[in-house]
C-alpha positions as CSV (number, residue, x, y, z in Angstrom):
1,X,-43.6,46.0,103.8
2,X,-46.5,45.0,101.2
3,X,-46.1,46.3,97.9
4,X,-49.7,46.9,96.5
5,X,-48.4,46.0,92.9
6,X,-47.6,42.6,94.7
7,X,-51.3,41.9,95.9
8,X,-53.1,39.2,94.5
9,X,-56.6,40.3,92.7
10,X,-59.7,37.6,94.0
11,X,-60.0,35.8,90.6
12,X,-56.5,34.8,90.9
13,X,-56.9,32.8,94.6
14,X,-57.8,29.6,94.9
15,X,-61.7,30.1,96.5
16,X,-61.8,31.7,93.3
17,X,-61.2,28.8,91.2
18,X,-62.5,26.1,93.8
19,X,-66.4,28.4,93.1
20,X,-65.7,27.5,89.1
21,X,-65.5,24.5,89.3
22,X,-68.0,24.1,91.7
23,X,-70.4,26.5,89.1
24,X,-69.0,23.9,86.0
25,X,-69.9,20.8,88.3
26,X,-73.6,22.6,89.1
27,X,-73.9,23.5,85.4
28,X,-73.1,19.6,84.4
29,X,-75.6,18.3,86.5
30,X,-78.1,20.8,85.7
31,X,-77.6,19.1,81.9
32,X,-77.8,16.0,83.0
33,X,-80.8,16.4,85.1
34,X,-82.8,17.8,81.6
35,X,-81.2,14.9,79.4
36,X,-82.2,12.4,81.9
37,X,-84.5,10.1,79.3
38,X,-81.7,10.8,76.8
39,X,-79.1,9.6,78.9
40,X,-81.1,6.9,80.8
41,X,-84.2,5.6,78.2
42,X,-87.0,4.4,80.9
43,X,-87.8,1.4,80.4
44,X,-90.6,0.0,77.9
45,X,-93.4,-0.6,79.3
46,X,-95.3,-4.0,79.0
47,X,-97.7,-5.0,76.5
48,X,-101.2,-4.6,78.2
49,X,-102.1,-8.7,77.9
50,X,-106.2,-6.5,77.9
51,X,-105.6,-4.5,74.9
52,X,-106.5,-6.6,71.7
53,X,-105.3,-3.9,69.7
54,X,-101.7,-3.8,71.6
55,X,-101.0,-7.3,70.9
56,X,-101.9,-7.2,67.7
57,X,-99.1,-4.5,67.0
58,X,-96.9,-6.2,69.6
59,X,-96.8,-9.5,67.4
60,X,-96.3,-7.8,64.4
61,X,-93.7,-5.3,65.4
62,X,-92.0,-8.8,66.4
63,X,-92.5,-9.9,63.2
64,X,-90.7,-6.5,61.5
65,X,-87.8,-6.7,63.6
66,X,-87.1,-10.2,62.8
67,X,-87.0,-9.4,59.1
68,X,-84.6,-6.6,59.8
69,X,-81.9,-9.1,62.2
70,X,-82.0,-11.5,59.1
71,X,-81.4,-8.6,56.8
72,X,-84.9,-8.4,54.5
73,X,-85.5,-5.3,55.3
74,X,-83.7,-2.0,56.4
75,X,-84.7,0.4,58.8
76,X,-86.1,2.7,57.1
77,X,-88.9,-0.1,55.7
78,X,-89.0,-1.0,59.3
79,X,-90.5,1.8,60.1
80,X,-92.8,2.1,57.5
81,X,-93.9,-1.2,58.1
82,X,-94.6,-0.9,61.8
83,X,-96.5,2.2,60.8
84,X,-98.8,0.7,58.5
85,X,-99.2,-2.6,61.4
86,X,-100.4,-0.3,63.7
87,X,-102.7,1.2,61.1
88,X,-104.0,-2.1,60.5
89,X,-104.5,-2.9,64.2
90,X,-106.5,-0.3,64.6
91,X,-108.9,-1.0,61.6
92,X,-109.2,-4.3,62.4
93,X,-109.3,-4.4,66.4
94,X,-110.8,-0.8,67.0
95,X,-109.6,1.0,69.6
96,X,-110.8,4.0,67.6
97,X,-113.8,6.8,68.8
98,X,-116.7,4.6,67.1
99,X,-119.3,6.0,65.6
100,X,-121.0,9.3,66.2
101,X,-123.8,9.5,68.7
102,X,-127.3,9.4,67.3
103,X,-128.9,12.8,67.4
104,X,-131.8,13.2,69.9
């Protein structure tokens, strides 16, 4: 004889719990699968030996990160730094628009 208080209710059996799981694994992977870059950075990719402008920045941003493994500067200057290399990259290789069309 079955006593209905004795019945076991659907969130209590084990399918039950195997589906959570299975819903927290899903969800996990979901996460990882949008945080992908984060998680894994791709990789850098190489200095374009064509681009004048790219090796110029390339050679200096060399230079800035030397200076901050000896300790000259932090990483905050760092930044700055590579910020005003690329700045002066640009003015002195181009790479910019050039000048304005002549009107016809």
């Amino acid at each position: 004889m079955a006593d209905s208080s004795q019945e076991v209710s659907f969130l209590d059996r084990p399918i039950a719990r195997f589906c959570a799981v299975g819903v927290a694994l899903l969800m996990a992977a979901a996460l990882a699968f949008m945080h992908r870059d984060d998680l894994f950075p791709p990789e850098q990719a190489a200095v374009d030996a064509t681009d004048p402008v790219a090796r110029c920045f390339a050679e200096r941003a060399a230079d800035i990160e030397k200076m901050v493994s000896e300790g000259t500067i932090n990483a905050q200057q760092a930044a700055l730094f590579k910020g005003r290399a690329e700045a002066l990259c640009q003015a002195q290789l181009g790479g910019g628009s050039g000048p304005p069309p002549p009107p016809q």
